[in-house]
N, C-alpha and C positions, 0 to 999 in steps of 0.2 A: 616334915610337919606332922604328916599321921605319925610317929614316934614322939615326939615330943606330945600331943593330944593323950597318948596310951600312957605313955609315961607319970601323967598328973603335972609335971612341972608345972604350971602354964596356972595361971588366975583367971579366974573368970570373965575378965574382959580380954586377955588375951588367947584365951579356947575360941570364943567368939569369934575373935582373927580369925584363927587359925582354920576355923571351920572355914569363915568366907572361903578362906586361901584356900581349900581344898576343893571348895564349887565351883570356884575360877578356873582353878587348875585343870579339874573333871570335862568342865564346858572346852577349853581351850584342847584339850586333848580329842573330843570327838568333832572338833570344829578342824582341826590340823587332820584328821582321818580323814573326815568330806573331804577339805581340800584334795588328800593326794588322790585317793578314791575319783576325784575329776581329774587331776592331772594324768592317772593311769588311760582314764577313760577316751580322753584328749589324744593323748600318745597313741591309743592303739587306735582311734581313725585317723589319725596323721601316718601310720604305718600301712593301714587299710587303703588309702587312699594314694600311700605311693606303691603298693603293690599292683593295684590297675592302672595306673598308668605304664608301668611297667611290661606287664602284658599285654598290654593294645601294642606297644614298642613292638616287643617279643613279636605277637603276631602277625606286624606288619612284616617282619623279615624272615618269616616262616614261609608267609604267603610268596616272598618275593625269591626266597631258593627255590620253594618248589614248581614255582612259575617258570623260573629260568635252567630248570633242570632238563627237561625235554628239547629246547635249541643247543642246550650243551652234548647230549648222547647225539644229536642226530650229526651236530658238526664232528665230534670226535670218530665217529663212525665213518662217514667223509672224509673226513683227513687223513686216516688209514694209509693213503695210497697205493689201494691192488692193484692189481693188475686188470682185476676179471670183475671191476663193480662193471655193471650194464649201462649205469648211470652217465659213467664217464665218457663213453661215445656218443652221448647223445648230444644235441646241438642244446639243450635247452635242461641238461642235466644241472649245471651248477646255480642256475634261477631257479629250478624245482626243489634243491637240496635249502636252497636262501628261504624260498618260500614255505618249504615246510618245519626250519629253525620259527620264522614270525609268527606260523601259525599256531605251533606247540607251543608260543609264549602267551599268544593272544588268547587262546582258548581256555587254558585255566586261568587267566586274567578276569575273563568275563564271567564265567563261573565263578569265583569268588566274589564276583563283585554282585554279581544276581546271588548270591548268597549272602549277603550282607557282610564279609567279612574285611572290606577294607574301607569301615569306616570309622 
């Protein structure tokens, strides 16, 4: 349209057009910019928005290996079977060895939880 406007071709009620045609065109072009300009905008808290949930995810099962990482060394440790643990002649060795798996789960439990981190 601007080439045929440069050109001369065009009669003066058909410049006229052609001009409209060009202010349509101009408006339609920064009207389609806004749009995508908000689709962009859309998109990246749609993205935002799945990346925290993701992370609360994440952290919940951060929380929960590291929680469960201390009744894991203490029974592997236990399970050994020396000879020479002290533990194992005792009458009350294997409730103490139980009790201190529950308590090395519970106590970073409660610690994170008094830390606000498993909410």
């Amino acid at each position: 349209v601007s080439f045929m406007m440069r050109s001369r071709l065009l009669s003066a009620e058909q410049f006229e057009d052609a001009r409209q045609i060009l202010r349509d065109l101009d408006s339609l072009d920064s009207h389609t910019a806004f749009l995508f300009d908000k689709i962009n905008f859309l998109m990246d808290a749609t993205v935002g928005f799945i990346n925290i949930n993701q992370n609360k995810i994440i952290k919940i099962f951060s929380v929960a290996s590291v929680s469960l990482l201390p009744p894991t060394l203490v029974a592997s440790s236990y399970g050994m079977n020396f000879a020479f643990m002290p533990e194992l002649q005792w009458q009350y060795g294997y409730p103490l060895a139980l009790a201190l798996m529950v308590l090395s789960a519970v106590v970073p439990m409660l610690y994170f939880r008094k830390r606000g981190w498993l909410r």
